[in-house]
C-alpha positions in Angstrom: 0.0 -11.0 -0.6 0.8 -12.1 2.4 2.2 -10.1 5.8 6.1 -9.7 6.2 7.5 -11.8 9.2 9.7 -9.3 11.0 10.7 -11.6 13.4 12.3 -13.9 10.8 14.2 -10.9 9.4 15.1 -9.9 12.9 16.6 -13.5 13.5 18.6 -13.3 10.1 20.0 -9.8 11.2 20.8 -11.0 14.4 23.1 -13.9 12.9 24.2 -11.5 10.5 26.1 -9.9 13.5 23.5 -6.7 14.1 23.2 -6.1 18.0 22.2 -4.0 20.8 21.7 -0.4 19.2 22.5 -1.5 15.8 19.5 -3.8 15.6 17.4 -1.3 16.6 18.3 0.9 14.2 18.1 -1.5 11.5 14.6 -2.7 12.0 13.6 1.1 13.0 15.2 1.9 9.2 13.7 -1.2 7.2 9.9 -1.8 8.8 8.3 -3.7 6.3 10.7 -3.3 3.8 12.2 -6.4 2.8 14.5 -4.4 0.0 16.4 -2.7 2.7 16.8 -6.1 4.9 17.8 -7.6 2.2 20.8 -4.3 1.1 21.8 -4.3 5.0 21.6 -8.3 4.7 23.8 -8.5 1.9 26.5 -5.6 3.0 27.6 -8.0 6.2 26.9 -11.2 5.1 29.4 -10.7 2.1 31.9 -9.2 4.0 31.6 -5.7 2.5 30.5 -3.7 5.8 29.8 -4.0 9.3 26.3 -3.7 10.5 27.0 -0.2 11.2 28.5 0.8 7.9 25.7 -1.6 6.1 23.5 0.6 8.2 25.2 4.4 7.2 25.1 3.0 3.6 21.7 2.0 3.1 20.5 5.2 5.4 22.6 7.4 2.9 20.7 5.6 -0.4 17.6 6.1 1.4 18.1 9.4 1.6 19.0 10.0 -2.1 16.0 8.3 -3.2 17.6 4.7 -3.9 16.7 0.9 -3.2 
C-alpha cells in the first residue's frame, strides 16, 4: 500500500473552496485520512455545506466515533 499524497488532497480542497484558516484546519483534522477528505470533500462540493460547516460536521462525527 502505497503513501497518501497530501498535496493532491490539499489541491482538491483548495478548488473545493477551503482557504486561509479553513485549510489549515482541514488538513490539521484529516492527516492521512482519506475518509475525512473525502466527508469534507463531498459536503462542499455537493453544495450541502461550506468548508466551514463541512469542517464543524465532520469534527462533530469525529468526535462521536463516526467516519
Amino acid at each position: 500500500m502505497g503513501e497518501m499524497d497530501v498535496t493532491g488532497q490539499l489541491r482538491h480542497l483548495e478548488r473545493a473552496g477551503f482557504a486561509g484558516c479553513a485549510l489549515d484546519r482541514a488538513v490539521a483534522l484529516a492527516g492521512s485520512r482519506r475518509l475525512v477528505y473525502a466527508a469534507l470533500l463531498d459536503m462542499v462540493e455537493q453544495g450541502a455545506a461550506t468548508p466551514e460547516e463541512a469542517l464543524r460536521q465532520v469534527e462533530r462525527r469525529l468526535a462521536g466515533g463516526g467516519l
